[in-house]
MDAnalysis code that builds the backbone (N, CA, C; Angstrom):
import MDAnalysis as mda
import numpy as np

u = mda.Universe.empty(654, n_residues=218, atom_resindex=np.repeat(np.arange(218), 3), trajectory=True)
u.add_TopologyAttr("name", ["N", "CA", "C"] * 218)
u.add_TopologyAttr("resid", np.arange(1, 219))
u.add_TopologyAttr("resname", ["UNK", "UNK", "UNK", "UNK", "UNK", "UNK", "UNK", "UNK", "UNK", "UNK", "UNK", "UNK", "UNK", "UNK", "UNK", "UNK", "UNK", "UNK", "UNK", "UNK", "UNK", "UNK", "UNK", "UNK", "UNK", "UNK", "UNK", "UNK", "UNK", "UNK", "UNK", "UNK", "UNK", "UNK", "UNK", "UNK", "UNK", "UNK", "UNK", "UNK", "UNK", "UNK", "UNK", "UNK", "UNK", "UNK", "UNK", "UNK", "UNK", "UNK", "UNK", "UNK", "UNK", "UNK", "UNK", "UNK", "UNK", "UNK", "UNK", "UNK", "UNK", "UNK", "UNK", "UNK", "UNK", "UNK", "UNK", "UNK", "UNK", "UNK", "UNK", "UNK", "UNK", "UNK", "UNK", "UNK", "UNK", "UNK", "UNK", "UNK", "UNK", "UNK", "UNK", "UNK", "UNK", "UNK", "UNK", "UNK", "UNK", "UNK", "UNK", "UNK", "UNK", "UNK", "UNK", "UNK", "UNK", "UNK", "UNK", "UNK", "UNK", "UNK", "UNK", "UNK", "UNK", "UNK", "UNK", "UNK", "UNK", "UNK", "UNK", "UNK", "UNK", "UNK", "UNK", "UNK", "UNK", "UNK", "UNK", "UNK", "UNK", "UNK", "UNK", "UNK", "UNK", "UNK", "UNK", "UNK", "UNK", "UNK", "UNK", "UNK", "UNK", "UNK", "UNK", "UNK", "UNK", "UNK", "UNK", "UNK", "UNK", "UNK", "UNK", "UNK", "UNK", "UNK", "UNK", "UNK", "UNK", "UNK", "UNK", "UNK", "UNK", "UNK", "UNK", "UNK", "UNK", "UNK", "UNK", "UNK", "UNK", "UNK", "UNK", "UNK", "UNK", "UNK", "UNK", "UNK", "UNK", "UNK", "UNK", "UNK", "UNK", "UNK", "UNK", "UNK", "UNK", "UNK", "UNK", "UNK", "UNK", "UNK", "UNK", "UNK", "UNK", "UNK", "UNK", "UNK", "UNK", "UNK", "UNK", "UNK", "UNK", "UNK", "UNK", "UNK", "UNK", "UNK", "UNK", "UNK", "UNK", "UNK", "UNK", "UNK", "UNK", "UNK", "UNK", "UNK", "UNK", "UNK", "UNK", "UNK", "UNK", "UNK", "UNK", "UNK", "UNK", "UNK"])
u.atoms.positions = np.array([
    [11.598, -28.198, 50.287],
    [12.522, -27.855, 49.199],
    [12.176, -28.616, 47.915],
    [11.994, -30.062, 48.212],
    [11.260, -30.766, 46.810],
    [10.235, -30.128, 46.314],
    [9.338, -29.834, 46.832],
    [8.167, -28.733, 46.405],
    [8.107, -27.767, 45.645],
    [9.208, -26.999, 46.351],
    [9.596, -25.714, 46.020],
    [10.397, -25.855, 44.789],
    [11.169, -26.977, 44.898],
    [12.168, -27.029, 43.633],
    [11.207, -27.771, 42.053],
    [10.010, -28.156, 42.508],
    [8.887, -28.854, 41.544],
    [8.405, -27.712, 40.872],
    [8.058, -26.909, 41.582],
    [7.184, -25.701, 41.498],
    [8.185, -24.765, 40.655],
    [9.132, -24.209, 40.784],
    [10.066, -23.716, 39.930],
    [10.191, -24.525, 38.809],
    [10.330, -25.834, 38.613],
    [10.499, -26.659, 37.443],
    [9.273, -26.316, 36.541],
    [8.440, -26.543, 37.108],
    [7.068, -26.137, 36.394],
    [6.851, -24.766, 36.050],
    [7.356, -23.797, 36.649],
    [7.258, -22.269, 36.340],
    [8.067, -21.986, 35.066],
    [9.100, -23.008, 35.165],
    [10.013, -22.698, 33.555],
    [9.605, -22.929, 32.557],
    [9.154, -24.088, 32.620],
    [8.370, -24.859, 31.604],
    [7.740, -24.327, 30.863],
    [6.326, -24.060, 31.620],
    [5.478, -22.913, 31.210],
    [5.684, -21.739, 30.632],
    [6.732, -21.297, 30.803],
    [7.280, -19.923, 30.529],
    [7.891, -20.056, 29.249],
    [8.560, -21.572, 29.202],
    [9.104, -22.109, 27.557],
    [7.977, -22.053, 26.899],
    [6.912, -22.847, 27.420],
    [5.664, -23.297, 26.279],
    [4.983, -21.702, 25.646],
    [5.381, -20.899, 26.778],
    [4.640, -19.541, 26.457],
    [5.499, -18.709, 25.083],
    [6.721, -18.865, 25.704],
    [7.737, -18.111, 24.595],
    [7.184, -18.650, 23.499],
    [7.628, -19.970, 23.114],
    [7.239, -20.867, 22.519],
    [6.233, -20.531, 21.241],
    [4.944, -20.697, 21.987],
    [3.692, -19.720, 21.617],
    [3.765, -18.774, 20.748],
    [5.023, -17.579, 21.294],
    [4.781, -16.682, 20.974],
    [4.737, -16.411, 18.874],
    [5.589, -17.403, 18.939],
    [6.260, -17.376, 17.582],
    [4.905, -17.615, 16.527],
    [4.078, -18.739, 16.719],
    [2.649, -18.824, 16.528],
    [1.937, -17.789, 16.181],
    [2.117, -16.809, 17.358],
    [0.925, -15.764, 17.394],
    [1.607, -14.954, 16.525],
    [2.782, -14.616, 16.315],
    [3.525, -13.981, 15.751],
    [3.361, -14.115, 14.046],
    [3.232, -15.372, 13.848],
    [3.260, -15.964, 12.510],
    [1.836, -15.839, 12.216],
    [0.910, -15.485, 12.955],
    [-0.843, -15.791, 12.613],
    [-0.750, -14.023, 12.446],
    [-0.273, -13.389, 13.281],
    [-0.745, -12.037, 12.754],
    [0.314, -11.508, 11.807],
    [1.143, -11.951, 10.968],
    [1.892, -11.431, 9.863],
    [0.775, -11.987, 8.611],
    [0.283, -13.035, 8.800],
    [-0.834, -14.032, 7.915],
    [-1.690, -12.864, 7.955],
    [-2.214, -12.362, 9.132],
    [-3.259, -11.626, 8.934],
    [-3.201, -10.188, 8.162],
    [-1.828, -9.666, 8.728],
    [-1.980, -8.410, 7.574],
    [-1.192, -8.370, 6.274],
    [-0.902, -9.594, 6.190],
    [-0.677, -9.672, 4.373],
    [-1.982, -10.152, 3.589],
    [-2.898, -11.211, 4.225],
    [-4.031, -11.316, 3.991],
    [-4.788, -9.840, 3.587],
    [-5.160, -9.245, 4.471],
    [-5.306, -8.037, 4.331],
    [-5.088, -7.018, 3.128],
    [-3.505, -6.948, 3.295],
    [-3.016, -6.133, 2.437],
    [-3.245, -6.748, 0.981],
    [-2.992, -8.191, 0.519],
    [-3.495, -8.281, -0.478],
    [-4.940, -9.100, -0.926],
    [-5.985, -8.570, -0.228],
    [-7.167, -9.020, -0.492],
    [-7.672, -7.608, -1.474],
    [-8.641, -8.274, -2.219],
    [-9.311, -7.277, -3.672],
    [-9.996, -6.867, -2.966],
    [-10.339, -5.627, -3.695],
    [-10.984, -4.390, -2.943],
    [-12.262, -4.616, -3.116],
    [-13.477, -4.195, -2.699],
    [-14.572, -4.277, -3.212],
    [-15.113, -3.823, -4.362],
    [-15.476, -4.427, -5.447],
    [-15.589, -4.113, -6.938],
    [-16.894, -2.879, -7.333],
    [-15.926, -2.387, -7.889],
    [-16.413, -0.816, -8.375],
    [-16.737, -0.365, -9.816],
    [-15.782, -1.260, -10.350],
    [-15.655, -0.931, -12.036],
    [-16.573, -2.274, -12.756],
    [-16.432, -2.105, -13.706],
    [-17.064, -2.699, -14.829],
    [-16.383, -3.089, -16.381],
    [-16.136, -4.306, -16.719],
    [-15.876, -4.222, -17.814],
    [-16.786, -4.402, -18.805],
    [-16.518, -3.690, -19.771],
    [-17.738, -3.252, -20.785],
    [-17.984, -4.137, -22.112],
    [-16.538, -4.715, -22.398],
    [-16.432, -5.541, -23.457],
    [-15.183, -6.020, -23.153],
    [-15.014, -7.034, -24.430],
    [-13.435, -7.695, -24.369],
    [-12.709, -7.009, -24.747],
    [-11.348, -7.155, -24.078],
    [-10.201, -6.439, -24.004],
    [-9.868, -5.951, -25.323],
    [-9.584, -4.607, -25.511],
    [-8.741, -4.532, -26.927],
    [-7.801, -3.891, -26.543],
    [-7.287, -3.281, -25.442],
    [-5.686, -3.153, -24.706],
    [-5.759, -3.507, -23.679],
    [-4.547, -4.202, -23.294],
    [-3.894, -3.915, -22.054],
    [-2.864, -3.253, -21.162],
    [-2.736, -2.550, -20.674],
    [-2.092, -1.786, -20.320],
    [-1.107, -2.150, -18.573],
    [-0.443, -2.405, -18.702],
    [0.671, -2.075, -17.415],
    [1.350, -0.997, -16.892],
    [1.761, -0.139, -15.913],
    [2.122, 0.923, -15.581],
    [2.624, 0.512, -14.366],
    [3.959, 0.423, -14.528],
    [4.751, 0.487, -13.315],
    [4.481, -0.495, -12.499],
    [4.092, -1.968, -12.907],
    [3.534, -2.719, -12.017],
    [4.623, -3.682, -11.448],
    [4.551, -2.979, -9.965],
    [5.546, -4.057, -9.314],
    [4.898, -5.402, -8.014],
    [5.310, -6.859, -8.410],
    [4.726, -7.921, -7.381],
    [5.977, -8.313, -6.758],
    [5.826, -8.210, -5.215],
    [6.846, -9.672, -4.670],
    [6.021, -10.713, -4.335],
    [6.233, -11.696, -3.786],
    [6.202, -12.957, -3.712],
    [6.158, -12.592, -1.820],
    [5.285, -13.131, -0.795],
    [5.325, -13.361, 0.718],
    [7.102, -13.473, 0.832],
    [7.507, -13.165, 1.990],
    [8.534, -13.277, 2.299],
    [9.473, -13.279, 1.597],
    [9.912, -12.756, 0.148],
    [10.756, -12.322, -0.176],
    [11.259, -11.043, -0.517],
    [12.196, -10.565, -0.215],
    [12.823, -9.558, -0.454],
    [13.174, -8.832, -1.402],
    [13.329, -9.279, -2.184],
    [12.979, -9.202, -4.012],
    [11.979, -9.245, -5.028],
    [11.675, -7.951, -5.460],
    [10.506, -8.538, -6.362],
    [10.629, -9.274, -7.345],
    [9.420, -9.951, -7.696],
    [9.618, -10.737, -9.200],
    [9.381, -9.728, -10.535],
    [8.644, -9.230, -9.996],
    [9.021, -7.908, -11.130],
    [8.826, -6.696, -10.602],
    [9.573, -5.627, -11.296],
    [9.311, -4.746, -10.636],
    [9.639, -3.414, -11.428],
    [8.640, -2.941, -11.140],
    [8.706, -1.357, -12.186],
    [7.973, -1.846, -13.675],
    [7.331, -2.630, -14.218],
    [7.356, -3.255, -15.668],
    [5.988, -2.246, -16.071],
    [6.333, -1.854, -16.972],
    [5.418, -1.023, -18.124],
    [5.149, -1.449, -19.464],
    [4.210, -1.427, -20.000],
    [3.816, -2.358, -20.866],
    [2.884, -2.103, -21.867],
    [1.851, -2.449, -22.955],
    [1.246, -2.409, -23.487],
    [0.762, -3.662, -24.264],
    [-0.400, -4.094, -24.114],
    [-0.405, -5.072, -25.061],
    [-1.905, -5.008, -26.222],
    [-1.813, -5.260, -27.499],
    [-2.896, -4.783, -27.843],
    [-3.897, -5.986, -28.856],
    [-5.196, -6.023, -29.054],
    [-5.828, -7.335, -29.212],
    [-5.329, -7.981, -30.558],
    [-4.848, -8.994, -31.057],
    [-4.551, -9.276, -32.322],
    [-2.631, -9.573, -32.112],
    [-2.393, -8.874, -31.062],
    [-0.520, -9.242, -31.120],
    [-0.468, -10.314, -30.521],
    [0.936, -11.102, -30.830],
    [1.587, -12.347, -30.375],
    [2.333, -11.986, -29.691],
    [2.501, -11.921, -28.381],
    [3.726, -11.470, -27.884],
    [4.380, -12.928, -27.071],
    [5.615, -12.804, -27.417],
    [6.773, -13.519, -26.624],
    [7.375, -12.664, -25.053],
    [7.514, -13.409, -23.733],
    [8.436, -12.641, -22.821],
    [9.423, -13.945, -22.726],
    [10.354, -13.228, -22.696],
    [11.874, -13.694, -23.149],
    [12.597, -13.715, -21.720],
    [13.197, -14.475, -21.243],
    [14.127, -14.208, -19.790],
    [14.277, -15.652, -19.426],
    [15.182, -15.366, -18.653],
    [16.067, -16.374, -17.707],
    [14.934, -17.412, -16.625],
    [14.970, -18.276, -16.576],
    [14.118, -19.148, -15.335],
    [14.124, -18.051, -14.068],
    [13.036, -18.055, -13.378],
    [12.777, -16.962, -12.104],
    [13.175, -15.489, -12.600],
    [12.745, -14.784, -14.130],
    [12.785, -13.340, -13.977],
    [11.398, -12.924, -13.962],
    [11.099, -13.814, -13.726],
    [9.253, -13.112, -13.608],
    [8.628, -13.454, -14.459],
    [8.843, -13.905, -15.964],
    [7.767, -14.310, -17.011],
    [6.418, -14.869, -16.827],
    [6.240, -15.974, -15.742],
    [4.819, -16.590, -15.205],
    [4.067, -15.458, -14.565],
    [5.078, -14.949, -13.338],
    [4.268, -13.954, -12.984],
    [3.881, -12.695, -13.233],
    [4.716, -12.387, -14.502],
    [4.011, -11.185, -15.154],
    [2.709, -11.766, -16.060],
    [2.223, -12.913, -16.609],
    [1.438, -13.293, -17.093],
    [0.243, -13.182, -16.380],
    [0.772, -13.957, -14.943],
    [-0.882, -13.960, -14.004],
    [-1.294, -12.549, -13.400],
    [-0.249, -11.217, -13.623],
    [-0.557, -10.044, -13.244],
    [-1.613, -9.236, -14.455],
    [-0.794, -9.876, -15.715],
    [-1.734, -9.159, -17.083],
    [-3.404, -9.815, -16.959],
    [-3.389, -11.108, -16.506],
    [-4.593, -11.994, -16.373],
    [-5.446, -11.622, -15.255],
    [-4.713, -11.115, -14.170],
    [-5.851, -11.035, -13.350],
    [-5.820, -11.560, -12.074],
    [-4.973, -12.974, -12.084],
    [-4.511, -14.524, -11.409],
    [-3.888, -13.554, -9.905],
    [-2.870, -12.298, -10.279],
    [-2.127, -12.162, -9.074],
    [-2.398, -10.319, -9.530],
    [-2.770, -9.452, -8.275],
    [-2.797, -8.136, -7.960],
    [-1.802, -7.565, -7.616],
    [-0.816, -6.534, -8.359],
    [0.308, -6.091, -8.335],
    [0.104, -5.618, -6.887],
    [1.456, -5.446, -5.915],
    [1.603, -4.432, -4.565],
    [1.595, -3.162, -5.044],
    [2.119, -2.624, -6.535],
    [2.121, -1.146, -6.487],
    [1.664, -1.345, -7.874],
    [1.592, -0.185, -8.696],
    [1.089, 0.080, -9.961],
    [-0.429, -0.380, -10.238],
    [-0.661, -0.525, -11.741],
    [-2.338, -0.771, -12.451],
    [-1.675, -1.708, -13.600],
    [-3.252, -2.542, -13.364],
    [-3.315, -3.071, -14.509],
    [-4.634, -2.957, -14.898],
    [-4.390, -2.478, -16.502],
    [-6.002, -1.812, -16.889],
    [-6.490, -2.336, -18.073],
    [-7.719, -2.881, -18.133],
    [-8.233, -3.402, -19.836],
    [-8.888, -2.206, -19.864],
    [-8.709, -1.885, -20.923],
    [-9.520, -0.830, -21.879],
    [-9.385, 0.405, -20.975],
    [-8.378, 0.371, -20.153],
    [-9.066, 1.781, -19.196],
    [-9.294, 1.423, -17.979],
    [-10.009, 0.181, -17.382],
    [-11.119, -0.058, -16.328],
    [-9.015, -0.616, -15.319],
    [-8.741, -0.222, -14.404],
    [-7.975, -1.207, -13.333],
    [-8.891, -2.393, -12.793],
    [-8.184, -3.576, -13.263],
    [-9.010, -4.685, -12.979],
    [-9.052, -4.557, -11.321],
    [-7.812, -4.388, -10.719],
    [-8.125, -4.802, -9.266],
    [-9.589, -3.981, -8.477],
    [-10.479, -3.118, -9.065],
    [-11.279, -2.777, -9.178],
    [-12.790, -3.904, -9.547],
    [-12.297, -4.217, -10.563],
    [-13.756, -5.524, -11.025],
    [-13.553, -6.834, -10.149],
    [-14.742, -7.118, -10.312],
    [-15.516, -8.595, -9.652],
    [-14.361, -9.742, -10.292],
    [-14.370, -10.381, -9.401],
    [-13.625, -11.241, -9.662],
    [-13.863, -12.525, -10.394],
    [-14.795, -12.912, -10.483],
    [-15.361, -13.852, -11.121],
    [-15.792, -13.080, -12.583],
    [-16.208, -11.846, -12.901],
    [-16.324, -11.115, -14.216],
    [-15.138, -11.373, -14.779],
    [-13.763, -11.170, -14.044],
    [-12.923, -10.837, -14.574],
    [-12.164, -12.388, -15.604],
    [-12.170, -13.611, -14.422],
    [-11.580, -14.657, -14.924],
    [-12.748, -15.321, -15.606],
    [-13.828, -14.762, -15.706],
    [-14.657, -15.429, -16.830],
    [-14.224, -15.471, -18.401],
    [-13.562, -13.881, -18.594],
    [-13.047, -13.813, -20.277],
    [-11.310, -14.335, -19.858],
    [-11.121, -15.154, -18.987],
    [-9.286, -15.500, -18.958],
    [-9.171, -17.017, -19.431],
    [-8.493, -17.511, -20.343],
    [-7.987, -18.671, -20.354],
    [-6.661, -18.728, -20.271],
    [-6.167, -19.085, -19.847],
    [-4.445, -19.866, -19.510],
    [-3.566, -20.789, -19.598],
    [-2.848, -21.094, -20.106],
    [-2.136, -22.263, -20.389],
    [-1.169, -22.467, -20.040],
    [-0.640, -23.108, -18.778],
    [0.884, -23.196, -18.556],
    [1.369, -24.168, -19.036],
    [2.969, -24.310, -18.526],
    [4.196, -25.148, -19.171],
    [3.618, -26.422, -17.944],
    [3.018, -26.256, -17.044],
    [2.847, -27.520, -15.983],
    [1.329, -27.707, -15.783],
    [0.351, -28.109, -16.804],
    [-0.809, -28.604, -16.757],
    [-1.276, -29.075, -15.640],
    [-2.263, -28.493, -15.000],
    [-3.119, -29.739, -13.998],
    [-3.695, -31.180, -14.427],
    [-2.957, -31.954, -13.590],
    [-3.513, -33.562, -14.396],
    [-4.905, -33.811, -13.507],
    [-6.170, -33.347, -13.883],
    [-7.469, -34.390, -13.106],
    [-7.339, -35.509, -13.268],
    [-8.260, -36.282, -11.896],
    [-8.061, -38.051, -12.050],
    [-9.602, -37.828, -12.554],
    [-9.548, -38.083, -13.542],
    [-11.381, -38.035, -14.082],
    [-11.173, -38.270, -16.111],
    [-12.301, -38.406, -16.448],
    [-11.862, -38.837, -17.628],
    [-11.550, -37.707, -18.679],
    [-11.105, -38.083, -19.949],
    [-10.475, -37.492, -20.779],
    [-11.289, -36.589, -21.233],
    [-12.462, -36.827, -21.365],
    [-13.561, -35.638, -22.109],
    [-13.805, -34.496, -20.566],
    [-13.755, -34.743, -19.594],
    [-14.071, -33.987, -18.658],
    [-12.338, -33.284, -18.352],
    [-11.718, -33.642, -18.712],
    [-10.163, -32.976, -18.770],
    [-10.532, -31.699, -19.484],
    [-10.310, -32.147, -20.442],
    [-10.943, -30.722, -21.519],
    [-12.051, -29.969, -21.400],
    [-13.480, -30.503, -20.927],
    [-14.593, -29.724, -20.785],
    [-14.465, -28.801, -19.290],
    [-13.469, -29.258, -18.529],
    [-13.478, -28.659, -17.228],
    [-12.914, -27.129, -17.458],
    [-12.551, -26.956, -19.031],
    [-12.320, -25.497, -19.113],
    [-13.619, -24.448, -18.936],
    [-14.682, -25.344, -19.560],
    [-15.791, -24.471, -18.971],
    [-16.731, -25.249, -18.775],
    [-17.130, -25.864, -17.872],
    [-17.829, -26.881, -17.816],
    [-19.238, -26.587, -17.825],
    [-19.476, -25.622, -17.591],
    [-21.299, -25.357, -18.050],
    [-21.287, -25.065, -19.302],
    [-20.252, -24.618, -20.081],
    [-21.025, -24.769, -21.437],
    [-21.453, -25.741, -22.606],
    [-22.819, -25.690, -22.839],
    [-23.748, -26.283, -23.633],
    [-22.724, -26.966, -24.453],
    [-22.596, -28.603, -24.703],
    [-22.231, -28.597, -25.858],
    [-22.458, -30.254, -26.449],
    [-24.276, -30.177, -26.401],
    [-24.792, -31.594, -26.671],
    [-24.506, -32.547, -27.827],
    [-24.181, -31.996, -28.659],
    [-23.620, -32.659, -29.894],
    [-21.970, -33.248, -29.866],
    [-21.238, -32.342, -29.067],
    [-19.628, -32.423, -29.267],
    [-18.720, -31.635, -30.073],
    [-19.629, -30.837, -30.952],
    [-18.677, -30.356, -31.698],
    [-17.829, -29.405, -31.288],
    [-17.967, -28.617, -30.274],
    [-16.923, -27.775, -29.840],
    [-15.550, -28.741, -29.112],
    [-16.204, -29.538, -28.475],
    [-15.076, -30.169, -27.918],
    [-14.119, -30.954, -29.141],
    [-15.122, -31.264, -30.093],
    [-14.270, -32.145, -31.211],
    [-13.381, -30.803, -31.776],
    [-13.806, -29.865, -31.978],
    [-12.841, -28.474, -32.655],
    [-11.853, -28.325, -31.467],
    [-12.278, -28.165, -30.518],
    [-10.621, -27.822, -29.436],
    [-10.110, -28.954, -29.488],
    [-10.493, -30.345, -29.704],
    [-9.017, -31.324, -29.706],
    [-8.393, -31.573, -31.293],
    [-9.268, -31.216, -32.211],
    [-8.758, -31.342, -33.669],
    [-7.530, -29.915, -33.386],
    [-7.525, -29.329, -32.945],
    [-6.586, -27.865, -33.129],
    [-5.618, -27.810, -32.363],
    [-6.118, -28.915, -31.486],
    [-4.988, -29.173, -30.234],
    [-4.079, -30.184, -30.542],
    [-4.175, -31.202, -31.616],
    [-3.914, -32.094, -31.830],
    [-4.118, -33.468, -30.526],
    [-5.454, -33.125, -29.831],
    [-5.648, -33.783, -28.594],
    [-6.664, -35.016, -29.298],
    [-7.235, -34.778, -30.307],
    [-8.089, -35.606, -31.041],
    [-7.047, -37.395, -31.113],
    [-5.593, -36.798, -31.735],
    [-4.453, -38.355, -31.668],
    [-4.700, -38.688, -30.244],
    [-4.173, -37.796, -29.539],
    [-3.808, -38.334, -27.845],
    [-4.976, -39.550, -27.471],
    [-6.175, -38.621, -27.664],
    [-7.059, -39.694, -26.985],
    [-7.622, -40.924, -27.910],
    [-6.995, -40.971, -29.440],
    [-7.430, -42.104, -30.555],
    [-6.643, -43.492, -29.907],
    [-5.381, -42.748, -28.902],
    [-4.875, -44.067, -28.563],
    [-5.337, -44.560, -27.147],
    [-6.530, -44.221, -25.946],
    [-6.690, -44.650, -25.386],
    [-7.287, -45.546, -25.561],
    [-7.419, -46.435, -24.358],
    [-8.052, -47.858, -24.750],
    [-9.920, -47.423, -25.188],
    [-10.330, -46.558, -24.129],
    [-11.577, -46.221, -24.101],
    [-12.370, -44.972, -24.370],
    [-11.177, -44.409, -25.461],
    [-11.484, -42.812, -25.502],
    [-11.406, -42.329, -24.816],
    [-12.472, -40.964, -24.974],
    [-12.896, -40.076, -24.439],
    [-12.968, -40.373, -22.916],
    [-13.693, -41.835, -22.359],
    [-14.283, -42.270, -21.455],
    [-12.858, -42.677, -20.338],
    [-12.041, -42.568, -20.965],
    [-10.637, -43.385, -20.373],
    [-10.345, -42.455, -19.072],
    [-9.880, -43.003, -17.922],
    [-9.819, -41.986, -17.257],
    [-8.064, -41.705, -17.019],
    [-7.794, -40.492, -16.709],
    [-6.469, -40.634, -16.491],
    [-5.990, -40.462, -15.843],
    [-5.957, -41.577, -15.267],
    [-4.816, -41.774, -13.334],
    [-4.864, -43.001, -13.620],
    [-3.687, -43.644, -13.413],
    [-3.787, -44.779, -12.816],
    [-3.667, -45.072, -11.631],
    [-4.222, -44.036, -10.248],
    [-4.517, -44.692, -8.821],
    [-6.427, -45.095, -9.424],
    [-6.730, -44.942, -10.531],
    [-7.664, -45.961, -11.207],
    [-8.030, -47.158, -11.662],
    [-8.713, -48.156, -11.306],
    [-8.531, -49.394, -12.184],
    [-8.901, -49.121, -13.473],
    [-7.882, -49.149, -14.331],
    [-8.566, -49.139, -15.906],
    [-7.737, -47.915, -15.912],
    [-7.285, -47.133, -15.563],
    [-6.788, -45.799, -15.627],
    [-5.533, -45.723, -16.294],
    [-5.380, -44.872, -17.206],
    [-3.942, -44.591, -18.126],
    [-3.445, -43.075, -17.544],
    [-2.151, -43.053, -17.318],
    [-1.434, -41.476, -17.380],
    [-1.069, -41.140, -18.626],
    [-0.786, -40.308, -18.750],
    [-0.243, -39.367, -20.065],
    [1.608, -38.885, -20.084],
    [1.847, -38.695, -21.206],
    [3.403, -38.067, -21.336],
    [3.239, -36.757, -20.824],
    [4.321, -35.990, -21.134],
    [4.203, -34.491, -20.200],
    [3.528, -33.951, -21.962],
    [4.110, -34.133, -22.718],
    [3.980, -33.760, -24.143],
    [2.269, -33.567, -24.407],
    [1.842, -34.805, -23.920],
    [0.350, -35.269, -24.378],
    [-0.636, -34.644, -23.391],
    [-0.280, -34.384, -22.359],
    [-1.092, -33.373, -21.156],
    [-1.125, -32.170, -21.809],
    [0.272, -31.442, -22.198],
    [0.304, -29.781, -23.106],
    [-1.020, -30.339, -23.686],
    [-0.997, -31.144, -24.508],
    [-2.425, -30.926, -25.546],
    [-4.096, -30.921, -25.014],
    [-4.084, -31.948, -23.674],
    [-5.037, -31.424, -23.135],
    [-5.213, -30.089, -22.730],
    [-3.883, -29.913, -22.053],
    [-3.953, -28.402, -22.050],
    [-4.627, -27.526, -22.679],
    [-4.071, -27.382, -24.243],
    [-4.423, -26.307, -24.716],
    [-5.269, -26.791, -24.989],
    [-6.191, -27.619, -25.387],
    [-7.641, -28.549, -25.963],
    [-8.729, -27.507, -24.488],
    [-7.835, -27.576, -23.191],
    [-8.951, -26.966, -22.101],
    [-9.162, -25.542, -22.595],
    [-8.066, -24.764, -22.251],
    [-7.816, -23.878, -23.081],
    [-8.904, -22.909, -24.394],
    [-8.789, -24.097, -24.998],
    [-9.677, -23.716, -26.569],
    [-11.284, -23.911, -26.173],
    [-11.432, -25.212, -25.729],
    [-12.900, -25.132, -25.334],
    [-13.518, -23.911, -24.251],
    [-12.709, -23.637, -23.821],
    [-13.136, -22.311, -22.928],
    [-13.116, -21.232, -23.684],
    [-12.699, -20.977, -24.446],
    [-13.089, -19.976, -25.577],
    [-13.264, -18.453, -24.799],
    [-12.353, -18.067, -24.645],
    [-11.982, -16.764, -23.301],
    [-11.655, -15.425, -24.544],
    [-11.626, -14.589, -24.060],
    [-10.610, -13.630, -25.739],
    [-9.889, -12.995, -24.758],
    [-9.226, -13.421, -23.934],
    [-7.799, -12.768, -23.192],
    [-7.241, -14.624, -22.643],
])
C-alpha cells in the first residue's frame, strides 16, 4: 500500500508539472503566430527617391495583447515641406502613428505609401536609411559625447568635424558639451570614472544634434 500510495503521489505530480507545461507551450505558440503574422514580407518594391508624399489609408495598429487599437481607421496625407503637429491626449496613439508613417511599426490592416511604393513592401534597411527620429525619451549611450551624436550615422565621413559642429550649433548641443569637463571626449554615464550624466533638457539636444547629423529627409 506504501508503494502503491508513492506511486499515485508521483502520478499527480507529474500530471501537475505537465498541465503546468502546458501554459508554456501555449504561450510559445501564440509568440509564434504573431511573430509570423507580423513579420515583413519579402521586399518587392523600390523606393525611387525621397519622399515627397506620404500617404495613410485606413491604417489600423494594435499593440500584442491588447484589445484596443492604438489607432485605428487613420487616413492621412502628408506632403514634403509641411510641419505637421498630432495633437491628443497621452496613449491616443501620437508615437505610434509616427513609427507607422516612419516605417518603425507595420500597420495590421491598411498602407502606408511614399510616393506610391507601400513601404511594408521595401527592404528594410532601404527604408530606415532615409528615417531620422526624435523622441520625447532619448536613448542615453554610456560612450562619449561626440559618439552620442555621430551614432546617428556613424559611417558617415566626417574628418574635419564640420558636420558634427553644424548639428550641435543648430541643436544648441554645441553649450551642452562647452560645459563638460572634457568635451566632446567626456563620456556620459557616470557608472564611468570621469563620467558626467546629463539633464533630461540637455539629452533632447543630443537628441536632435543625432538627429541632424544623420541628415535623413523623412
Amino acid at each position: 500500500m506504501r508503494t502503491a500510495g508513492q506511486s499515485v503521489a508521483n502520478t499527480i505530480y507529474q500530471v501537475n508539472r505537465l498541465y503546468e507545461a502546458s501554459f508554456y507551450l501555449d504561450l510559445y505558440r501564440s509568440c509564434v503566430d504573431d511573430t509570423a503574422r507580423r513579420s515583413r514580407p519579402a521586399a518587392t518594391g523600390r523606393l525611387h527617391d525621397d519622399p515627397g508624399e506620404i500617404t495613410l489609408t485606413d491604417v489600423t495598429f494594435r499593440y500584442p495583447g491588447q484589445d484596443t487599437p492604438a489607432v485605428d481607421g487613420v487616413s492621412c496625407t502628408f506632403r514634403r515641406g509641411e510641419v505637421i503637429a498630432l495633437v491628443g491626449e497621452n496613449g491616443s496613439g501620437k508615437s505610434t502613428l509616427a513609427k507607422l508613417v516612419t516605417g518603425l511599426y507595420l500597420p495590421d490592416s491598411g498602407t502606408v505609401a511614399w510616393d506610391g511604393v507601400d513601404i511594408a513592401s521595401v527592404d528594410q534597411r532601404e527604408l530606415h536609411d532615409r528615417v531620422a527620429v526624435v523622441f520625447q525619451g532619448p536613448l542615453r549611450w554610456p560612450m562619449h559625447a561626440e559618439n552620442n551624436v555621430r551614432i546617428g550615422r556613424i559611417e558617415r565621413p566626417d574628418p574635419g568635424g564640420a558636420r558634427l559642429a553644424e548639428a550641435a550649433a543648430r541643436s544648441g548641443t554645441d553649450g551642452v558639451v562647452a560645459e563638460l569637463p572634457d568635451g566632446w571626449a567626456t563620456v556620459l554615464s557616470r557608472e564611468f570614472q570621469g563620467g558626467r550624466d546629463l539633464s533630461g533638457g540637455q539629452w533632447q539636444r543630443i537628441s536632435v544634434a543625432r538627429g541632424l547629423y544623420r541628415d535623413a529627409p523623412s
